[in-house]
C-alpha positions in Angstrom: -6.4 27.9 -54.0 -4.0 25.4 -52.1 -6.1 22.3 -53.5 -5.5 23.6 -57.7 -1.8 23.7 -56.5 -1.5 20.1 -57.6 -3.4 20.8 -61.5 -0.5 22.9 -61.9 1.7 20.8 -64.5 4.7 22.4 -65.4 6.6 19.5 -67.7 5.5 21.2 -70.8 6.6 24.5 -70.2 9.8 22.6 -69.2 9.7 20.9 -72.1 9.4 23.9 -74.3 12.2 25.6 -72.6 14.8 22.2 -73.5 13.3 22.2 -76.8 13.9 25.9 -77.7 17.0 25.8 -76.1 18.0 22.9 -78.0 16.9 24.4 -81.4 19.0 27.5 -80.1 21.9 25.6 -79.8 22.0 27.0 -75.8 23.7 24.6 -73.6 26.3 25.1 -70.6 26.9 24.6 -67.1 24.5 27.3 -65.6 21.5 26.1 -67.8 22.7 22.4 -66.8 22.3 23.5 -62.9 19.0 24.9 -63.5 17.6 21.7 -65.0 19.3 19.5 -62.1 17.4 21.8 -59.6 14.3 21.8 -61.2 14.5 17.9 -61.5 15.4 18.0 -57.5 12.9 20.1 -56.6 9.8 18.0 -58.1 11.2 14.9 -56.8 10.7 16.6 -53.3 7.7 18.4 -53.9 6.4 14.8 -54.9 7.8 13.0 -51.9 6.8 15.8 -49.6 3.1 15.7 -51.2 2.9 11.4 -51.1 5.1 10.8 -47.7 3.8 13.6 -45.5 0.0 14.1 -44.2 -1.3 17.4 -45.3 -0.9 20.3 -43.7 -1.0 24.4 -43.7 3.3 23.9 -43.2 3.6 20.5 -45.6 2.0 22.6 -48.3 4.0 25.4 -47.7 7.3 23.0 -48.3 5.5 21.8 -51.0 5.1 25.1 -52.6 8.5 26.1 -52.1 9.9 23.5 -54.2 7.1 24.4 -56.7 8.4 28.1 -56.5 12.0 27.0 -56.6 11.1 25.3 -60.0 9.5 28.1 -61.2 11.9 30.5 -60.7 14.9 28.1 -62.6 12.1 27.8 -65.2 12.2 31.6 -65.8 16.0 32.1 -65.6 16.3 29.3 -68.2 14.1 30.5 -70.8 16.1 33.8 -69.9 19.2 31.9 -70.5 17.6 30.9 -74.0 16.4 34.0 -75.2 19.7 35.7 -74.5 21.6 33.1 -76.2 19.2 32.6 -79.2 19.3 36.9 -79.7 
């Protein structure tokens, strides 16, 4: 499982999040937040998987920030809905 962590793209369900919340007409500084920390936290989970040797407790960090982006992902597109109802 821990080696199919890394086929896990999530830019297009990011990028379907900005654009519906662009169509929406959703913007403000909680949904601004959320996209800075989701930026931040695949810039580390990048570094961490490139600058660290590999093991059980680097892919653990790893998958925190993967988590972390994750779990913005979901408040934004809860953010969007809410604001597009």
């Amino acid at each position: 499982m821990r080696a199919h962590m890394n086929c896990i793209e999530n830019l297009p369900v990011f990028g379907a999040i900005v654009l519906c919340a662009t169509a929406a007409e959703t913007n403000g500084p909680f949904l601004d937040a959320l996209a800075l920390i989701v930026l931040a936290a695949r810039i580390l989970q990048s570094l961490t998987h490139i600058s660290m040797e590999q093991t059980d407790r680097v892919a653990s960090i790893r998958f925190t920030f993967f988590f972390t982006q994750v779990l913005c992902m979901f408040a934004m597109g809860g953010l969007v809905a809410i604001s597009a109802w």
